[in-house]
N, C-alpha and C positions, 0 to 999 in steps of 0.2 A: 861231548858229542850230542847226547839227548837236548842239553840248553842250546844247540847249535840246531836241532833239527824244530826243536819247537817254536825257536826266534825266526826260523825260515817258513815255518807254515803258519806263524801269526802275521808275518809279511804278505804271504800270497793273501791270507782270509782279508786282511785290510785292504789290498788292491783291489781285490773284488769286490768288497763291500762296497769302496772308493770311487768303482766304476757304474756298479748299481745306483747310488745315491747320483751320480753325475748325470746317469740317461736317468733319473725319477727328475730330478731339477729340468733339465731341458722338454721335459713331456710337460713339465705343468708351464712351463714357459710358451712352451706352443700352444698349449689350452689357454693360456691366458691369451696369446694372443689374438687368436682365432675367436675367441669369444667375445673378446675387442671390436675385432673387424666386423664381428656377426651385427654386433649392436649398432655400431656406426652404419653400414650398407644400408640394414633396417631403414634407419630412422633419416638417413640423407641420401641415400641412392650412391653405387660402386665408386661414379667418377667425382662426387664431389670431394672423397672421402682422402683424403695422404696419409703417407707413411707416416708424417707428423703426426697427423693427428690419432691415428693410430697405438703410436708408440705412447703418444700423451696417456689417452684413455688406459693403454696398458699397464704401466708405469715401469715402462723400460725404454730402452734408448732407440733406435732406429738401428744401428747398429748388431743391437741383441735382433730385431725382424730379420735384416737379411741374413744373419749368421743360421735362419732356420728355414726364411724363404729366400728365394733367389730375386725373387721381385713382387711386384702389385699384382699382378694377374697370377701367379703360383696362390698366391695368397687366399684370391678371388676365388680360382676352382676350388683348390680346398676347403674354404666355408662353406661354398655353398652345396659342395659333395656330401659334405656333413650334415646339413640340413637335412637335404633331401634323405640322408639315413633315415634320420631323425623320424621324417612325416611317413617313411615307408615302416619304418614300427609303431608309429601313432595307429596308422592302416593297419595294420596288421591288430592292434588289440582294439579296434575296433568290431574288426572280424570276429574276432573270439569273444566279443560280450554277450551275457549270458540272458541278455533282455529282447532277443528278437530282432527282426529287421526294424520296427517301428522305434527301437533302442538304440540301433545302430544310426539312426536318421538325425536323431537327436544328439547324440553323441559327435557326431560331422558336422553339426550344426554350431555345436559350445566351441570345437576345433577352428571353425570359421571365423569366428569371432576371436578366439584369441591368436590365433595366425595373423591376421590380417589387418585388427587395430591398433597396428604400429607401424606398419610398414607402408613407405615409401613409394606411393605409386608409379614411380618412376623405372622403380628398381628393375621389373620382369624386362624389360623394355631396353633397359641400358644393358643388360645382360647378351639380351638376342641379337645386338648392336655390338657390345663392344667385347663378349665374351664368349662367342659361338659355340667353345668347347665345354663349356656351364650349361650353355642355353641344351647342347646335342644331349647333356646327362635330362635334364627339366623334359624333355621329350618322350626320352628312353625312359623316362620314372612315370610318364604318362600313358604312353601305350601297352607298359609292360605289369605297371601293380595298378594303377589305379585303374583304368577301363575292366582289369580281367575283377579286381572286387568289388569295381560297381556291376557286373556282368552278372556276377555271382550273387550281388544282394538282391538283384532285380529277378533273379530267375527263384532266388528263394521266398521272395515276395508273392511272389504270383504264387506257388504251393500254397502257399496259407493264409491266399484271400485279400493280403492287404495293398497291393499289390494289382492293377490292373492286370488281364491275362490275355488283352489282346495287344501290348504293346511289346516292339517288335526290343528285346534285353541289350543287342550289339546293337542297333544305330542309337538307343537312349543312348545307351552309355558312352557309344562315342561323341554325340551332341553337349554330352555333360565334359567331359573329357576337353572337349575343345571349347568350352565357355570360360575355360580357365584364362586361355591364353586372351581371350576375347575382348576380356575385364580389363588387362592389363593394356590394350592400344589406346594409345592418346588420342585419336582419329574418333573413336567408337565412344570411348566417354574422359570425359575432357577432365583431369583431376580439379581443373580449379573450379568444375562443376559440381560432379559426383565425390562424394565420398566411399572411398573404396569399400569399407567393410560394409554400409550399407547397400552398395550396388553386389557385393558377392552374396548377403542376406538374402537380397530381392529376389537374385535371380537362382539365388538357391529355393527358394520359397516355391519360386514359381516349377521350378523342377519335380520338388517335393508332390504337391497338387495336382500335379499333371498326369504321375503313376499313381494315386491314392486312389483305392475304391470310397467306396463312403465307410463301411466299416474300418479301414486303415486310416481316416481322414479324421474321424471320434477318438480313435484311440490315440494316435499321435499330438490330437489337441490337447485330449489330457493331460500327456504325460509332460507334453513341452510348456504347459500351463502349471505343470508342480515343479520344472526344472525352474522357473521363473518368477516362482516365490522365495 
């Protein structure tokens, strides 16, 4: 009886184990793919990108995709849901650094550059086109964390001088806020003209300069001249 009850609860332990290991294998399945998909969008923009090629980059079948997504556009929000996580805790430990506003300037600034030197200027664009329900999160990620902690670094700027104090913190911020979407129309700058991460530098630059007193203006040279050695 005891070898009959223990043969029955080393069955149950194994099913579960059985089951544990089956949902960890499908979770890294879908990181792998997503991960996939993330790099592909990147680097050639949503619609050039298939299932093919997809699966290829993964090294799984097409097959294993749909058995986790339903199709191309499940696939599509879900990346780019992730991203956007992603840039809202980049934002977030930005906030929290422990070097000041003129630290946090600098910090948004290294983020710009490796955000944007790989990607696909096409991408923001094919999204707002062909993925509206991507593009309504890219919005809601814009008016809701980034305006309110540029609102916030602008207001903490101006306390402690570096920081213009007659410049009005909600329309900068919403002016900065909507330069994002700006960069990314083809109309406005022409990819096979501008180079993206250069034109988000630029006009990040000019942003930067625009709120600097002169004492914010010395100190942020500095530091972005030792981030640069």
């Amino acid at each position: 009886m005891e070898e009959t009850l223990e043969t029955l609860n080393f069955d149950k332990v194994s099913k579960v184990f059985g089951l544990v290991f089956i949902e960890i294998v499908k979770l890294e399945t879908k990181e792998k793919i997503i991960s996939s998909a993330k790099q592909l969008f990147l680097g050639y923009g949503v619609r050039a990108v298939t299932m093919d090629d997809i699966a290829r980059e993964a090294g799984v079948s097409k097959k294993t995709i749909y058995q986790v997504f339903k199709d191309k556009n499940e696939l599509a929000v879900e990346t780019f849901r992730l991203e956007l996580e992603k840039d809202a805790c980049k934002l977030d430990s930005v906030e929290e650094g422990e070097d000041g506003v003129i630290g946090q300037l600098i910090l948004l600034t290294k983020y710009i550059r490796e955000r944007f030197s790989n990607m696909h200027p096409m991408l923001l664009n094919e999204v707002k086109r062909y993925y509206p329900n991507c593009f309504l999160e890219f919005e809601k990620f814009k008016k809701e964390q980034v305006w309110r902690a540029l609102v916030d670094l602008l207001e903490e700027g101006k306390k402690v001088g570096h920081f213009r104090s007659g410049i009005n913190s909600e329309i900068i911020a919403q002016l900065r806020v909507e330069q994002f979407s700006i960069m990314f129309d083809p109309s406005r700058f022409n990819p096979g003209k501008y180079n993206m991460m250069e034109t988000q530098l630029q006009i990040f630059e000019h942003f930067v300069y625009g709120i600097l007193t002169e004492q914010g203006r010395k100190i942020y040279e500095e530091k972005l001249s030792h981030q640069l050695k």
